[in-house]
C-alpha positions as CSV (number, residue, x, y, z in Angstrom):
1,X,29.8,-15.8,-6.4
2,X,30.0,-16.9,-2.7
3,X,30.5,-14.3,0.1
4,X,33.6,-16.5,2.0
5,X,36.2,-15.1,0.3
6,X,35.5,-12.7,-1.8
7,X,39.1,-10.7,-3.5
8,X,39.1,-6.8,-4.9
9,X,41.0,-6.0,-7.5
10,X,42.1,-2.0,-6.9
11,X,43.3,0.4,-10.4
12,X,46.1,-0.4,-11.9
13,X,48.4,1.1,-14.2
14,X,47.5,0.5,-18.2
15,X,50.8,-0.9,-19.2
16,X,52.6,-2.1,-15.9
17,X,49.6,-3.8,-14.8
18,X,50.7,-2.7,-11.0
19,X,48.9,-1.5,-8.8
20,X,48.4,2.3,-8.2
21,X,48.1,1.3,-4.1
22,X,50.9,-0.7,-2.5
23,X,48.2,-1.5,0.0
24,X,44.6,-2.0,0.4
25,X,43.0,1.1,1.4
26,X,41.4,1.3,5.0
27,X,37.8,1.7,5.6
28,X,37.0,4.0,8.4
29,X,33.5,4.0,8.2
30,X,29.8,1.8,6.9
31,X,28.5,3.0,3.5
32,X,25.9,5.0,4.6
33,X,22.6,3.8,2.6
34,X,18.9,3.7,3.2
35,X,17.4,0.0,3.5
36,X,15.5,0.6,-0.1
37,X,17.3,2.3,-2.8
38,X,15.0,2.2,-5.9
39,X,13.4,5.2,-7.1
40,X,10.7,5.3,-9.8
41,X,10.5,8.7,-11.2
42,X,8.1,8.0,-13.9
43,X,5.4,11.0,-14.3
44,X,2.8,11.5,-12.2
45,X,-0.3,13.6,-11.5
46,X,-1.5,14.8,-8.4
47,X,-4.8,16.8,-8.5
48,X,-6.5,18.7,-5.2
49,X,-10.0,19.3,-5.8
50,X,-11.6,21.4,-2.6
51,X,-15.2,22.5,-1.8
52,X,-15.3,26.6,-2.0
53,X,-14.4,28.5,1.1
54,X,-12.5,25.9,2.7
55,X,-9.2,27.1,3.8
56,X,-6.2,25.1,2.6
57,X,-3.7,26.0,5.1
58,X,-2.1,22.7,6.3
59,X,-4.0,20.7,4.3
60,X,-1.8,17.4,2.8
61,X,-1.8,17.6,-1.2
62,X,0.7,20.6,-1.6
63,X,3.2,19.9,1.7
64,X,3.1,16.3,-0.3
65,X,3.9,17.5,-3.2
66,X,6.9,19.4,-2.2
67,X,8.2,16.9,-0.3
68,X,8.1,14.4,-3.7
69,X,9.1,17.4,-6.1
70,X,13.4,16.3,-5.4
71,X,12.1,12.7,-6.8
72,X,11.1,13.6,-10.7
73,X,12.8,15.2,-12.8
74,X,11.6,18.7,-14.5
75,X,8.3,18.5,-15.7
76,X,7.4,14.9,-14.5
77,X,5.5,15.7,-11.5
78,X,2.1,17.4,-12.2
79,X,0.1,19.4,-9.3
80,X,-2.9,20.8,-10.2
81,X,-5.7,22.6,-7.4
82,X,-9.5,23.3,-8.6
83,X,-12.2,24.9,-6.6
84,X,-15.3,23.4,-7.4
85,X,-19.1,24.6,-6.3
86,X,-21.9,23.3,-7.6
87,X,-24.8,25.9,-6.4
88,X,-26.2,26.7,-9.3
89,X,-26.1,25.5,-13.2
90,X,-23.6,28.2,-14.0
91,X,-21.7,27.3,-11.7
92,X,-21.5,23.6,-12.7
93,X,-21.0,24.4,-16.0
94,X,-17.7,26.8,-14.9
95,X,-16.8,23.7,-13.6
96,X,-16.5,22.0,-16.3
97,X,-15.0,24.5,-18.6
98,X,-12.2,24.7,-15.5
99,X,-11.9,20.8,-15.7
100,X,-11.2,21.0,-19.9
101,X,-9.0,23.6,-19.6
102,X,-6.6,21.4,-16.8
103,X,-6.6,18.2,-18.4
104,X,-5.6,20.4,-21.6
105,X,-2.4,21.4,-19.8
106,X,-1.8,17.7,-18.7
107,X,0.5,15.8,-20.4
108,X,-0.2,11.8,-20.8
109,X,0.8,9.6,-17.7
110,X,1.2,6.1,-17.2
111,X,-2.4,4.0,-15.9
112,X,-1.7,4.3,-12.1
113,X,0.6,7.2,-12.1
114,X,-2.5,9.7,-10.6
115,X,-3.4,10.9,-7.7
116,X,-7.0,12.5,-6.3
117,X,-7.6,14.1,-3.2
118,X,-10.9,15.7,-2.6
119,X,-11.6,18.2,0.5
120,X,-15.1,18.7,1.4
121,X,-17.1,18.0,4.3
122,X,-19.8,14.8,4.8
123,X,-23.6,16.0,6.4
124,X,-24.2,13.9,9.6
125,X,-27.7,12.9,9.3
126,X,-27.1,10.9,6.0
127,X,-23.6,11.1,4.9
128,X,-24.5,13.4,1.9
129,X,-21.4,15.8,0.5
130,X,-21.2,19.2,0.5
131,X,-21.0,20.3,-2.8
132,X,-21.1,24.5,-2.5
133,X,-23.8,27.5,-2.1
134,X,-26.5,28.8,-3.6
135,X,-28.5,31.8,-2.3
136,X,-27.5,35.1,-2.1
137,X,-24.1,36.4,-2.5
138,X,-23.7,37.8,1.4
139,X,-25.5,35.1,2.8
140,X,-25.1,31.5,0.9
141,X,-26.6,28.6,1.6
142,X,-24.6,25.2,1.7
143,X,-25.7,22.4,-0.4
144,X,-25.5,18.6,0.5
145,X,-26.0,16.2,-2.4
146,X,-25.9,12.3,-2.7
147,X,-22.2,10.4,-3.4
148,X,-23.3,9.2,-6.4
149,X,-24.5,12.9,-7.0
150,X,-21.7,14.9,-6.4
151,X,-18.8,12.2,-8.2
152,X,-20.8,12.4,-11.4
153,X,-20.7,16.8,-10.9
154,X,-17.0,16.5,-9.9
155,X,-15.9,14.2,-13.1
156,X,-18.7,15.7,-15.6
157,X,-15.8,16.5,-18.3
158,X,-14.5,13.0,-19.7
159,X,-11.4,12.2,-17.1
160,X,-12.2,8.3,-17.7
161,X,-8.1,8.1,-19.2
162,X,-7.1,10.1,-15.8
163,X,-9.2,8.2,-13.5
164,X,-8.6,4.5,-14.8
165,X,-6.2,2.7,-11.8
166,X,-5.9,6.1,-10.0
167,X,-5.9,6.7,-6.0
168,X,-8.3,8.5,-4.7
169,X,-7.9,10.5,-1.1
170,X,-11.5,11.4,0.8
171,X,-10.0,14.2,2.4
172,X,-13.5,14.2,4.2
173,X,-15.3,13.2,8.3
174,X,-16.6,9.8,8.8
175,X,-20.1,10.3,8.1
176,X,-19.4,9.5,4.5
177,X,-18.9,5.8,5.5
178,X,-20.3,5.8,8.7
179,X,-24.3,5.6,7.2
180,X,-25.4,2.3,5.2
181,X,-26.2,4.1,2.2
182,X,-23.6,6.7,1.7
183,X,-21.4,4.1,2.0
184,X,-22.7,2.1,-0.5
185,X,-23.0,4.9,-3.1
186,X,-19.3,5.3,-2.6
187,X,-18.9,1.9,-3.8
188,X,-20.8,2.0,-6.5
189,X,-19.3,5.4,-7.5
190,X,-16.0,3.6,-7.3
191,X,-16.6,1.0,-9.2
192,X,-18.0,3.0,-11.9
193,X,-14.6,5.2,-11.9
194,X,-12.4,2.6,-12.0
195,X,-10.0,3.7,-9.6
196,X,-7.7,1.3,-8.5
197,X,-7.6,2.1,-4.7
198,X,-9.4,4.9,-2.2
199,X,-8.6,5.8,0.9
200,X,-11.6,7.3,3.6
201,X,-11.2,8.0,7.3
202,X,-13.8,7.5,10.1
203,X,-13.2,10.2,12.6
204,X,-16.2,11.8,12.9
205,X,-14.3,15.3,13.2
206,X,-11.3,14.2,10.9
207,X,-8.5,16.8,10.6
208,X,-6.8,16.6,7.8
209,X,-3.4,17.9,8.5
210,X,-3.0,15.0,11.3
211,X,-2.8,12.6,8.0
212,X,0.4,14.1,6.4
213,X,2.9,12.2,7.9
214,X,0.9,9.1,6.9
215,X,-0.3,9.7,3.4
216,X,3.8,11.3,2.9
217,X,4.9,7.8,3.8
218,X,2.2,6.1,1.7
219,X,2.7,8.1,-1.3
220,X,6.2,7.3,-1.3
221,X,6.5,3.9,-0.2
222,X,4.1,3.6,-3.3
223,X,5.2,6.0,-6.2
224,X,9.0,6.5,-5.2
225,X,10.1,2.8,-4.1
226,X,7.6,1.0,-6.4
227,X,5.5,-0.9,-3.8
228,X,2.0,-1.5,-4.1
229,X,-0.5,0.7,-1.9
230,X,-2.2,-2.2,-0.1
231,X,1.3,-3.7,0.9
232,X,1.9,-0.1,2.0
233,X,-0.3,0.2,4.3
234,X,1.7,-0.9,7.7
235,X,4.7,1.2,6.8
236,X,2.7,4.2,6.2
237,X,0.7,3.6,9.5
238,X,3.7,2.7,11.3
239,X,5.7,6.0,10.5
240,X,2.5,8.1,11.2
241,X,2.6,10.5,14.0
242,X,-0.8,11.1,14.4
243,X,-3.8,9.3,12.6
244,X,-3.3,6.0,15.0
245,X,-4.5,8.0,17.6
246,X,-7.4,10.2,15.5
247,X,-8.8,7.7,13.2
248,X,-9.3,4.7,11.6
249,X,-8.6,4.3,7.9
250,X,-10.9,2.7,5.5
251,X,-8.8,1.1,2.2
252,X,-10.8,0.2,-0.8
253,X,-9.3,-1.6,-3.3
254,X,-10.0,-3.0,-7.0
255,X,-9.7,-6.5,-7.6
256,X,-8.7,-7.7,-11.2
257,X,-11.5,-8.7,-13.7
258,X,-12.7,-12.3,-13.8
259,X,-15.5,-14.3,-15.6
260,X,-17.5,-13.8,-12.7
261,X,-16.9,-10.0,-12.4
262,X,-15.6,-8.5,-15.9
263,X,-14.9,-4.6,-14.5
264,X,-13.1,-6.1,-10.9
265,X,-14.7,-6.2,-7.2
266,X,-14.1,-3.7,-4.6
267,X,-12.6,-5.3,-1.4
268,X,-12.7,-2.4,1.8
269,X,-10.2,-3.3,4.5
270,X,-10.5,-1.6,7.7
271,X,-7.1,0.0,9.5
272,X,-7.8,1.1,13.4
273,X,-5.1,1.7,16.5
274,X,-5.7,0.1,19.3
275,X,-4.1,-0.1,23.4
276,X,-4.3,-2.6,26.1
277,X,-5.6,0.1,28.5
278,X,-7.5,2.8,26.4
279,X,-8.9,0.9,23.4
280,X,-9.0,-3.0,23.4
281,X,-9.8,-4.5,20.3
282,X,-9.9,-0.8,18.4
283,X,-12.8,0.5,20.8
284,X,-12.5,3.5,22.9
285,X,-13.6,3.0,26.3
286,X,-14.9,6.2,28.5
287,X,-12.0,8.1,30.6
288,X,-13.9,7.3,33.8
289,X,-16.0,4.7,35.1
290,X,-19.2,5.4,34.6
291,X,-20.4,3.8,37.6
292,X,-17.7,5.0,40.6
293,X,-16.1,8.4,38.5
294,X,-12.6,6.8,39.1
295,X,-10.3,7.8,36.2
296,X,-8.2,5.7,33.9
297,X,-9.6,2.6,36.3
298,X,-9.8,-0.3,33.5
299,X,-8.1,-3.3,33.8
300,X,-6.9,-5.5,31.0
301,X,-9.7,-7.0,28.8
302,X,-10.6,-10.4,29.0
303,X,-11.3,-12.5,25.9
304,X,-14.4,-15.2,26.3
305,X,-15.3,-17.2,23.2
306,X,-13.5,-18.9,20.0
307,X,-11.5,-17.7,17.3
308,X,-13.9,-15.3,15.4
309,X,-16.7,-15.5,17.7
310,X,-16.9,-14.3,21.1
311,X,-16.6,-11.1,23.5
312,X,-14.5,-9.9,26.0
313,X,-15.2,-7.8,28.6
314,X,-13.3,-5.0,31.0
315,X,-13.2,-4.4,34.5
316,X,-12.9,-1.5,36.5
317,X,-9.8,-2.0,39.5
318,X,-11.9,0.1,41.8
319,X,-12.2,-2.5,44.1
320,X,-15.7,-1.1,45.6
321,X,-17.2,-0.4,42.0
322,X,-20.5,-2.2,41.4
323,X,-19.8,-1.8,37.6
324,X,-22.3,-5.0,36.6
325,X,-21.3,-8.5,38.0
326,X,-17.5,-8.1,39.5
327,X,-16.9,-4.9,38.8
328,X,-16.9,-6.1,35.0
């Protein structure tokens, strides 16, 4: 149908075929709609597992939940917390009785249609997880163990049908990915899992309720309009208040299976906030020269090589700095 001229036909009455208006009503207003108007309500699972002793007081999973609850209709949107320490063998094999009795009060979802945050904290030397006490009762220990380590303790009771295509949220400080190693265990780990995407953040101090309003917009750009996380990123980042500024964001996704690898590749793309004047090129620079002491003194950085290959370099404006050749 083309848009020139298009006619519309009001009610009429049923047997004189006239029209209940003698005139065509007036519209005083727009139709107020959003932009995007499908919703996907099918079922879905989102699970919080935290470290013991941490408090959950503005942490992400629940304020997400309640802000998704309106979406679903009753009984289609799953939230489920565990506490999980993994001191002693007792205590790992409570967890695992804790882990058969959830999944026994979860009903089947759709592949995709789950979603895994995990709270703990990452050890700075190496990267290790924490993964509980051990010791006495009025004065524990805390354990580190290795990635690999601690995913095989945190999934020891069969959730392969959960885990299959689900996300994965490293609710976690940068060390995890900051050291070679660690990092690489966490690929391994996800490959093994077959999750389909997992998100990690690098600030080495990372505050957790600073990523609500991003992983709020990610979550529904993805399981509310239908879009797929990867393409969700910029959206999410763009309606964020506050990880630009405290993080960058680590995205590791699964590829599909080919000849050449049957069980998919992980691809990690890297998501950081940079400015002109306080981090060119997504690197911070110091607050004041350290050569002169003058304060917020940079200039704008200047860019010296090819496409792909090159550096660039700042200078301070202090006219009398001596900050290596130029003040540069």
């Amino acid at each position: 149908m083309g848009s020139a001229n298009i006619f519309v036909k009001g009610f009429t009455f049923h047997t004189l075929s006239k029209p209940v208006l003698t005139t065509f009503p007036i519209m005083s207003s727009h139709i107020a709609m959003t932009a995007g108007s499908q919703v996907n309500c099918e079922p879905l699972i989102i699970i919080h597992f935290y470290l013991k002793g941490m408090d959950l007081q503005g942490f992400p999973p629940r304020a997400i939940c309640e802000y998704l609850w309106l979406y679903f209709p009753p009984n289609a949107l799953h939230f489920a917390e565990l506490e999980f320490n993994f001191g002693t063998r007792a205590k790992i094999a409570e967890h695992k009785g804790n882990m058969e009795t959830m999944q026994e009060g979860i009903d089947s979802v759709p592949s995709g249609q789950v979603v895994i945050f995990i709270s703990t904290h990452s050890e700075e030397e190496q990267g290790d997880l924490f993964a509980g006490e051990e010791g006495p009762q009025m004065k524990p220990r805390p354990i580190a163990v290795k990635v690999d380590q601690f995913f095989s303790l945190l999934f020891a009771s069969g959730m392969d049908d959960l885990l299959k295509g689900a996300m994965v949220v490293l609710l976690t400080c940068g060390w995890l990915v900051e050291h070679k190693q660690s990092f690489e265990d966490l690929h391994s780990s996800l490959r093994h899992l077959q999750v389909s995407n997992c998100m990690a953040f690098l600030a080495p101090h990372f505050q957790s309720s600073l990523s609500l309003s991003f992983l709020q917009a990610l979550l529904c750009k993805t399981f509310i309009k239908g879009a797929t996380l990867p393409s969700s990123m910029a959206f999410a980042l763009e309606n964020s208040f506050c990880i630009d500024q405290h993080s960058d964001v680590l995205l590791f996704s699964l590829t599909e299976a080919s000849s050449d690898s049957p069980r998919g590749k992980f691809i990690c793309d890297k998501f950081f906030w940079w400015n002109k004047q306080t981090r060119p090129y997504g690197t911070c620079l110091p607050l004041c020269c350290p050569v002169c002491g003058a304060l917020c003194c940079w200039d704008q950085p200047v860019w010296s090589g090819s496409i792909g290959e090159g550096l660039w370099s700042v200078g301070c404006a202090n006219p009398n700095c001596s900050l290596g050749e130029n003040g540069a």
